[in-house]
SELUMDO-43505 format. One record per residue (C-alpha): residue in one letter; y, z, x; residue number from 1. Coordinates in nm, 2 decimals. Last residue first. Example, Ala and Ser with C-alpha at 12.3 -4.5 7.8 and 13.67 -1.06 7.14 Angstrom:
<nodes>
NODE type      Y      Z      X seq
NODE    s  -0.11   0.71   1.37   2
NODE    a  -0.45   0.78   1.23   1
</nodes>
This chain:
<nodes>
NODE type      Y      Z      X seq
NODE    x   0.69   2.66   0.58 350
NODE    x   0.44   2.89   0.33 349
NODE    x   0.67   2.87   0.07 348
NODE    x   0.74   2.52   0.07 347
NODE    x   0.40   2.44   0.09 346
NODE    x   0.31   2.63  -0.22 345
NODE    x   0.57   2.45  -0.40 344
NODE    x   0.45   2.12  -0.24 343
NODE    x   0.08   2.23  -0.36 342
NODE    x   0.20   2.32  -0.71 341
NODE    x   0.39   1.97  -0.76 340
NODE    x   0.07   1.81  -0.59 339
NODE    x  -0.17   1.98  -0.87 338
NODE    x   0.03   1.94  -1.19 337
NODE    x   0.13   1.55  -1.12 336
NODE    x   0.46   1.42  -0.94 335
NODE    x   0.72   1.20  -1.12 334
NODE    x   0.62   0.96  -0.99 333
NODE    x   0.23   0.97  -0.90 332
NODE    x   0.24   0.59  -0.75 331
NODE    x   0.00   0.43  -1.00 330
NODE    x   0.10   0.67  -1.27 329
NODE    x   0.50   0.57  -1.22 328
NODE    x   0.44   0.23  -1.19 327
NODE    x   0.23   0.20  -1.50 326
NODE    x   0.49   0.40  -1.69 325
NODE    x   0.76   0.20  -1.59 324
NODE    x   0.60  -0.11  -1.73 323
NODE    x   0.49   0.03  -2.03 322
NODE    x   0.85   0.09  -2.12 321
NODE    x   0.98  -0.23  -1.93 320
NODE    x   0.72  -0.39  -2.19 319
NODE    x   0.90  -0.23  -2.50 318
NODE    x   1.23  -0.26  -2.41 317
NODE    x   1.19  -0.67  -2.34 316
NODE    x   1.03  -0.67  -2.65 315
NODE    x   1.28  -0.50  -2.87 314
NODE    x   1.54  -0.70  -2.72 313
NODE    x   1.42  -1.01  -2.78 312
NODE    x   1.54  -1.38  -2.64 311
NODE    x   1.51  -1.34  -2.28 310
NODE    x   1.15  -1.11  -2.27 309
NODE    x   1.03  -1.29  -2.50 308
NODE    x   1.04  -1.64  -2.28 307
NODE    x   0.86  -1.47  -2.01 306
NODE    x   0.60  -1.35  -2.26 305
NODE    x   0.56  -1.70  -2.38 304
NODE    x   0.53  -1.84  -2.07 303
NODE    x   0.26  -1.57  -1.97 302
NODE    x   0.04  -1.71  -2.32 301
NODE    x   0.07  -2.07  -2.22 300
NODE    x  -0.08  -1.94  -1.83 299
NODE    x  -0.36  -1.75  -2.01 298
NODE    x  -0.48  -2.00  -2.26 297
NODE    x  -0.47  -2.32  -2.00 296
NODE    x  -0.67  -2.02  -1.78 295
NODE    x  -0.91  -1.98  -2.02 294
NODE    x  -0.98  -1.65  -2.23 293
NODE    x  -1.18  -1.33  -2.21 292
NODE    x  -0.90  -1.17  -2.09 291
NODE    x  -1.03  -1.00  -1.79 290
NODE    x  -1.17  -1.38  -1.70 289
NODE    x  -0.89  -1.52  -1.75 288
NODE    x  -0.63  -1.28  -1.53 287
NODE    x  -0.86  -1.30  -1.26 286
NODE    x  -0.84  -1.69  -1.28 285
NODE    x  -0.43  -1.70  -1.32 284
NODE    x  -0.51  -1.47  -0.99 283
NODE    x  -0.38  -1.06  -1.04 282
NODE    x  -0.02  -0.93  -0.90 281
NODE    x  -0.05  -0.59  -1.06 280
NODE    x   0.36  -0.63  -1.15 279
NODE    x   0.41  -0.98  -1.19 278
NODE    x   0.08  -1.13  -1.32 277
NODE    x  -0.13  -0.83  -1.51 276
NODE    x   0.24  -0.75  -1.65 275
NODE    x   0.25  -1.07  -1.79 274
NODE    x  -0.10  -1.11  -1.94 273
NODE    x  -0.07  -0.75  -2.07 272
NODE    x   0.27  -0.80  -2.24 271
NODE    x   0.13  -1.12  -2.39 270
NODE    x  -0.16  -0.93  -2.52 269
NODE    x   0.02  -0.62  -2.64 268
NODE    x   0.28  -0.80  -2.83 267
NODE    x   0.01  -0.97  -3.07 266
NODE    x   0.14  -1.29  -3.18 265
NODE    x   0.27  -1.37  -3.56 264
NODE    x   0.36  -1.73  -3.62 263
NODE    x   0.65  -1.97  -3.79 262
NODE    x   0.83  -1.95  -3.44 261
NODE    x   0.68  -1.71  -3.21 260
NODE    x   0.73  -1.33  -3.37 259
NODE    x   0.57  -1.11  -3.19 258
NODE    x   0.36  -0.77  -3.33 257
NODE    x   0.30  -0.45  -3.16 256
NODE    x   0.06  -0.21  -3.35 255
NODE    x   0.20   0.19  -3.34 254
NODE    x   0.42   0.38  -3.11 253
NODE    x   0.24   0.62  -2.95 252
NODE    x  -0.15   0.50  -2.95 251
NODE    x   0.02   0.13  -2.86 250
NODE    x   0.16   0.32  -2.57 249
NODE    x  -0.15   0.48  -2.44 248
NODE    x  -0.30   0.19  -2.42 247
NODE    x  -0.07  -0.01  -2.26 246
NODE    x   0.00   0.27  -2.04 245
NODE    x  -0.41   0.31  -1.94 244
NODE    x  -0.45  -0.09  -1.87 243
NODE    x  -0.13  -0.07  -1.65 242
NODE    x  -0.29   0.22  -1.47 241
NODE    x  -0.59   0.03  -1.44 240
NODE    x  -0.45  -0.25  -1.30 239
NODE    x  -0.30  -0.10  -1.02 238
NODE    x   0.09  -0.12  -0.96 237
NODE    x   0.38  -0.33  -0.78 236
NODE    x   0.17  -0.66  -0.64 235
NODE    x   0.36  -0.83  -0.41 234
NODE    x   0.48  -1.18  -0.49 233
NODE    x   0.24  -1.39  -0.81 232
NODE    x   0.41  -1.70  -0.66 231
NODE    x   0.33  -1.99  -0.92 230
NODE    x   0.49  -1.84  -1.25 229
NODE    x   0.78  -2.01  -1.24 228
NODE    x   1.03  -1.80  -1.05 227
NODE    x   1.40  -1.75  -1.11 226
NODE    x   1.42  -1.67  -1.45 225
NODE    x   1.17  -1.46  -1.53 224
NODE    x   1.19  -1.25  -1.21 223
NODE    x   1.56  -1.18  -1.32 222
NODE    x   1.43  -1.09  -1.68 221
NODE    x   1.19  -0.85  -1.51 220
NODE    x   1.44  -0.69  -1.29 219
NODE    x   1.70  -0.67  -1.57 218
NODE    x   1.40  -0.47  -1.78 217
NODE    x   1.30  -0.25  -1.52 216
NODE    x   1.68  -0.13  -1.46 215
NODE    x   1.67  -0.06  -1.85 214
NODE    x   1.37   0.11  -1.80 213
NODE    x   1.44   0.38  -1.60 212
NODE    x   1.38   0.40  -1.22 211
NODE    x   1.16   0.61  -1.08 210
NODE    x   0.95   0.35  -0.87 209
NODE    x   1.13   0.03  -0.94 208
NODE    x   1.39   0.01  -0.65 207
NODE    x   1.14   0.14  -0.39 206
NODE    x   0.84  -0.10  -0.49 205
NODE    x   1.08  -0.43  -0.47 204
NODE    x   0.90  -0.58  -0.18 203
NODE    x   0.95  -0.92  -0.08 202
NODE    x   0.65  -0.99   0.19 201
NODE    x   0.44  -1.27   0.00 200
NODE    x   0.12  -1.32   0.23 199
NODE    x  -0.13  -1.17   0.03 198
NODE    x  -0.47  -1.03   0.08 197
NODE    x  -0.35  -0.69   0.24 196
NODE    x  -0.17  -0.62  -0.03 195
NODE    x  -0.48  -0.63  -0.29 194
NODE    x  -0.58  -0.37  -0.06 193
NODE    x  -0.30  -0.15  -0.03 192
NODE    x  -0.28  -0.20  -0.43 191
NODE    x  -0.61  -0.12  -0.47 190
NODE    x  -0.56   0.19  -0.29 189
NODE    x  -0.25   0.27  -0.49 188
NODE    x  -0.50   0.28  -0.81 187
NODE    x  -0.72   0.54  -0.67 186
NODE    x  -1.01   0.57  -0.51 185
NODE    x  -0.93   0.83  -0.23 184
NODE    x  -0.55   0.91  -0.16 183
NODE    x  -0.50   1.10   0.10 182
NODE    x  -0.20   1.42   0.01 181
NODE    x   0.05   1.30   0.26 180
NODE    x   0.33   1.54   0.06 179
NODE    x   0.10   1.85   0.03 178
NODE    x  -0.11   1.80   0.33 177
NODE    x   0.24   1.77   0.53 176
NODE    x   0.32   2.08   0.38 175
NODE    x   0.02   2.25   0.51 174
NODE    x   0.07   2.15   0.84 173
NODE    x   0.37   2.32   0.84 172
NODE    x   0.77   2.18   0.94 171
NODE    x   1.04   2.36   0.88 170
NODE    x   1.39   2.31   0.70 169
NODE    x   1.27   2.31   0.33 168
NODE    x   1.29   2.12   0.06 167
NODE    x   0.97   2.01   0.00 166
NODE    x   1.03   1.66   0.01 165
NODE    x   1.29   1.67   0.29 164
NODE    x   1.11   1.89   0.51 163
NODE    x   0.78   1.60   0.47 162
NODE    x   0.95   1.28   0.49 161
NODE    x   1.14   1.45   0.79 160
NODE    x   0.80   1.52   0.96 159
NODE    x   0.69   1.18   0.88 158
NODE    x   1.00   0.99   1.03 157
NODE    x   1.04   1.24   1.37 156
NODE    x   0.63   1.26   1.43 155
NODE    x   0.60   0.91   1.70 154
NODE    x   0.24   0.93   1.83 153
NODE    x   0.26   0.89   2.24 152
NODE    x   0.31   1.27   2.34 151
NODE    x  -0.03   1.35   2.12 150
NODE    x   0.02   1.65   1.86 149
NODE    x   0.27   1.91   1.83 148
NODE    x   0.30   2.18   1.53 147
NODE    x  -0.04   2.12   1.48 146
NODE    x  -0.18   1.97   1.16 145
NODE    x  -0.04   1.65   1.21 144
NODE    x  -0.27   1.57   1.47 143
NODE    x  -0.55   1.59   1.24 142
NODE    x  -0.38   1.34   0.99 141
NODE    x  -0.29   1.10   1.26 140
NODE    x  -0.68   0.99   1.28 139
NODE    x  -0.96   1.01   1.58 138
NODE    x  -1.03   1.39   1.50 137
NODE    x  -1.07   1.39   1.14 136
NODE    x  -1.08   1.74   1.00 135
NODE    x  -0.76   1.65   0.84 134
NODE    x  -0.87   1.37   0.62 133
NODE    x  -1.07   1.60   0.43 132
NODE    x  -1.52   1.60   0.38 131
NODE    x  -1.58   1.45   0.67 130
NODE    x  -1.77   1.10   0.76 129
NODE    x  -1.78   1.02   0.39 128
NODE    x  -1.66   0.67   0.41 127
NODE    x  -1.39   0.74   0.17 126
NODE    x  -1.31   1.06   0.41 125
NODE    x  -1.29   0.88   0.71 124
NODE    x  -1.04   0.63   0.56 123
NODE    x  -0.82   0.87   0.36 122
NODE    x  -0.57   0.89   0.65 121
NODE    x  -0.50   0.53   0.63 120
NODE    x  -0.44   0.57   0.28 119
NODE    x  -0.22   0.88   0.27 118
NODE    x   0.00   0.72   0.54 117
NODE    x   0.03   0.38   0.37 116
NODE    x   0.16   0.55   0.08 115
NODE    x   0.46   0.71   0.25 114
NODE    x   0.52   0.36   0.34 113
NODE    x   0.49   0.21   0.03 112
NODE    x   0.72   0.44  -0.09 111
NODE    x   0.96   0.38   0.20 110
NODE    x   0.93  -0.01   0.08 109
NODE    x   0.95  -0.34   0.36 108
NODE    x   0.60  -0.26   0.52 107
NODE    x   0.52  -0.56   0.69 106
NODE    x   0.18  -0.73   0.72 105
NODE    x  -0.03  -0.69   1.03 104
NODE    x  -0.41  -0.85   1.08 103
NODE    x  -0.54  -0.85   1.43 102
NODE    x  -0.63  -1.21   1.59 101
NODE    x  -1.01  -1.20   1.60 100
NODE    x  -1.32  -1.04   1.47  99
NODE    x  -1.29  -0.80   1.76  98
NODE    x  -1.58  -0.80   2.05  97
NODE    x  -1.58  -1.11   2.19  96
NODE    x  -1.84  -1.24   2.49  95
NODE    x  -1.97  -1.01   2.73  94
NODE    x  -2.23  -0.72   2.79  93
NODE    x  -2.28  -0.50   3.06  92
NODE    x  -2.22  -0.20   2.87  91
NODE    x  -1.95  -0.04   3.00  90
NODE    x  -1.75  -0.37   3.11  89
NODE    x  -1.81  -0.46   2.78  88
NODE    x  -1.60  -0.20   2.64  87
NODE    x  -1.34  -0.21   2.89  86
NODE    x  -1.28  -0.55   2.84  85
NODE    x  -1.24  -0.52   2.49  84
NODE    x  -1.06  -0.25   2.47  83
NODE    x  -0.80  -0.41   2.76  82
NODE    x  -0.80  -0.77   2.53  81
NODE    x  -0.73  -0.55   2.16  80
NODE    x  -0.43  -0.36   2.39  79
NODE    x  -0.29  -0.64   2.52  78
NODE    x  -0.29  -0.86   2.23  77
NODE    x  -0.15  -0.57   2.03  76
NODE    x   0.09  -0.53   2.29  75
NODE    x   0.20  -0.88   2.25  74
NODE    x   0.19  -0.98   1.89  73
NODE    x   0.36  -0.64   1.83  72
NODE    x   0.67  -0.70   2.08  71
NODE    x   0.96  -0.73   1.83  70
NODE    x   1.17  -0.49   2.00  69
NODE    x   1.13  -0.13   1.82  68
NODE    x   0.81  -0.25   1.65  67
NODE    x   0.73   0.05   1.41  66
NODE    x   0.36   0.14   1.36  65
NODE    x   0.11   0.25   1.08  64
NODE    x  -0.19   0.16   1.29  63
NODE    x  -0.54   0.08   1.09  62
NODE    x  -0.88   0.05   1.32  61
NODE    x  -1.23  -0.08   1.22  60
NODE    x  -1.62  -0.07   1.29  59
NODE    x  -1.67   0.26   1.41  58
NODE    x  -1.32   0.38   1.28  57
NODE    x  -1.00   0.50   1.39  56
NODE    x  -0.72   0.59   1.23  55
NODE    x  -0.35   0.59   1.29  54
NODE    x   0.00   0.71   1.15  53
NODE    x   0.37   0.68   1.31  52
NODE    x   0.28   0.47   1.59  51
NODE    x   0.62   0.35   1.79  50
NODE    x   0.60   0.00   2.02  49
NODE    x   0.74  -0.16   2.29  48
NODE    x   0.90   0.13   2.49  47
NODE    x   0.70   0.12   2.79  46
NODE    x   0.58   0.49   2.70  45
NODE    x   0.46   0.35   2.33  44
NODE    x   0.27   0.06   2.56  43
NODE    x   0.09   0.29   2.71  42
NODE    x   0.01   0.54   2.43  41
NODE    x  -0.15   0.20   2.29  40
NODE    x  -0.36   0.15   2.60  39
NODE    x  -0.47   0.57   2.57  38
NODE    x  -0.51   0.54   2.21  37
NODE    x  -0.80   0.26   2.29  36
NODE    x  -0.97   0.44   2.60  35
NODE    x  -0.98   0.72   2.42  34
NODE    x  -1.18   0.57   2.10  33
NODE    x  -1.40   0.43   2.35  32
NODE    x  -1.50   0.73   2.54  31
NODE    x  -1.54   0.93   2.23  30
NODE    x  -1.82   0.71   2.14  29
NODE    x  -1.94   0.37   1.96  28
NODE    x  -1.59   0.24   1.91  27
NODE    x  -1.55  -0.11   1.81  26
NODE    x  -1.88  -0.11   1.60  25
NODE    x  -2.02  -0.49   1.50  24
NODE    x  -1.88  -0.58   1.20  23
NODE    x  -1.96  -0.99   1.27  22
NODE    x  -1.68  -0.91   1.52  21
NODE    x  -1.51  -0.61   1.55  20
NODE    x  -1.26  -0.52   1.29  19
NODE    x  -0.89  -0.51   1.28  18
NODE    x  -0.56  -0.36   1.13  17
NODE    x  -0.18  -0.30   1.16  16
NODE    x   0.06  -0.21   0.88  15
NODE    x   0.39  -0.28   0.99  14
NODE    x   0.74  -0.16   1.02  13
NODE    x   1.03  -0.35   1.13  12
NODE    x   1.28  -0.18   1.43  11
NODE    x   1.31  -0.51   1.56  10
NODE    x   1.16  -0.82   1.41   9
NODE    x   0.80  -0.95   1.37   8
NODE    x   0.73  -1.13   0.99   7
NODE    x   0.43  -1.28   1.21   6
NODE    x   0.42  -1.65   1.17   5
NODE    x   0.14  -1.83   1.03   4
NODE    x  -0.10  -2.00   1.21   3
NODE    x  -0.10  -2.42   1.29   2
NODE    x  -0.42  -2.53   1.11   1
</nodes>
């Protein structure tokens, strides 16, 4: 089966990742680790390639880069086969050592973005090697503590993602904590995963985050007319926030009923159905079993929702409601308690 093409232009953003084979460790000391940066430190110098975030783990590694020329295939090729040698060279062994070709999808969002920072740098600390991202000596995070870090990691985007967030016009470790805060389990880490599964690249994560619900509601009429229900796209927002808002609204605003020809329906199931398939991106069989119903049941029940939101107004208001909500918990917009303090902390202390 001929492979797919890589989504590789200049100046695109992707997220880059790859295990050793059969899990088998790709870094077993410092040595390694070194070795690694120091071929991708190479290729920055060359000009073929700008990290923005890294981490590296026994078994795994996840880049955060820019690909100024269109180059990644090629110096990630070049990097993986000098690791490799090198790693076998040291320990008299041979045969493969990564599970294969590396795994990048593009980052088309700035929210995303900014998300893919606080997940990468979560990695040690979901796998409970330290207890904060920033004591982490093989990740970005570390290095982003210092006022300079390593010649070869590109600081310009994150360091102005983090002056312009807080508002002020210097840089601190501290404020970088605040805005990169690492996300641990939480529904944007499913959605980086569930990402990572897909091959759909259109993004629509930055017009939708913030936005109010009339905007939601155009962009989920559009999506109802122009797709049929086969291509689930990029999922938008965890299913548990989704879950949470639907709740929550129902508790609000009282029982939800539907009017489909002669018969009542209940609003919150269809608008759970459709908002488990365009925003959280879930399976027609994922989607069934968390229903409790069949597929036949589930796909009849998303057609009706699609063809509520074109012919009622009150429904199409309600679901872009919960909609926006979901998005907004899943992607802390607008900011919660504890990260507004710590940016207004941050901002003091830069």
């Amino acid at each position: 089966m001929a492979r797919r093409p890589r989504h590789d232009r200049p100046g695109s953003w992707h997220h880059v990742m790859n295990r050793g084979v059969a899990k088998r460790p790709l870094f077993e000391d410092l040595t390694d680790a070194r070795f690694f940066l120091a071929r991708l430190a190479d290729q920055v110098r060359r000009g073929r390639i700008e990290v923005h975030a890294y981490c590296l783990m026994t078994t795994h590694f996840h880049l955060l880069v820019r690909s100024p020329v269109g180059a990644l295939s090629e110096v990630m090729r070049l990097v993986q086969n000098e690791h490799s040698r090198h790693f076998n060279r040291r320990r008299k062994r041979d045969g493969t050592l990564v599970r294969g070709r590396f795994s990048s999808k593009p980052v088309r969002s700035l929210v995303y973005r900014r998300t893919l920072v606080r997940y990468i740098d979560a990695n040690p600390v979901r796998a409970k090697l330290v207890p904060t991202s920033f004591e982490y000596l093989l990740g970005s995070a570390s290095a982003y503590q210092r006022p300079s870090g390593p010649p070869w990691l590109s600081r310009e985007w994150v360091e102005e993602e983090v002056r312009r967030i807080t508002g002020n016009s210097n840089y601190s470790g501290p404020a970088y904590q605040a805005v990169f805060s690492e996300l641990a389990e939480t529904e944007a880490t499913a959605v980086v995963r569930a990402r990572l599964k897909t091959t759909a690249v259109q993004d629509p994560l930055d017009d939708l985050v913030g936005a109010a619900p009339p905007w939601i509601r155009a962009w989920l009429q559009r999506k109802a007319r122009l797709a049929d229900g086969c291509d689930v796209g990029l999922p938008i927002c965890g299913r548990r926030s989704l879950e949470t808002e639907l709740r929550n609204d129902e508790q609000r605003h009282g029982p939800w009923m539907v009017r489909l020809g002669t018969q009542w329906r209940e609003g919150f199931h269809l608008a759970r159905i459709g908002l488990l398939r365009d925003l959280c991106g879930l399976s027609w069989n994922a989607i069934a079993v968390s229903c409790g119903q069949s597929v036949s049941q589930v796909r009849r029940a998303f057609r009706e929702h699609r063809a509520q939101l074109e012919i009622s107004g009150d429904y199409s208001s309600r679901v872009a409601r919960v909609a926006k909500a979901s998005i907004d918990r899943c992607f802390e917009f607008p900011l919660t308690d504890s990260r507004a303090a710590a940016l207004a902390k941050a901002s003091r202390v830069a």
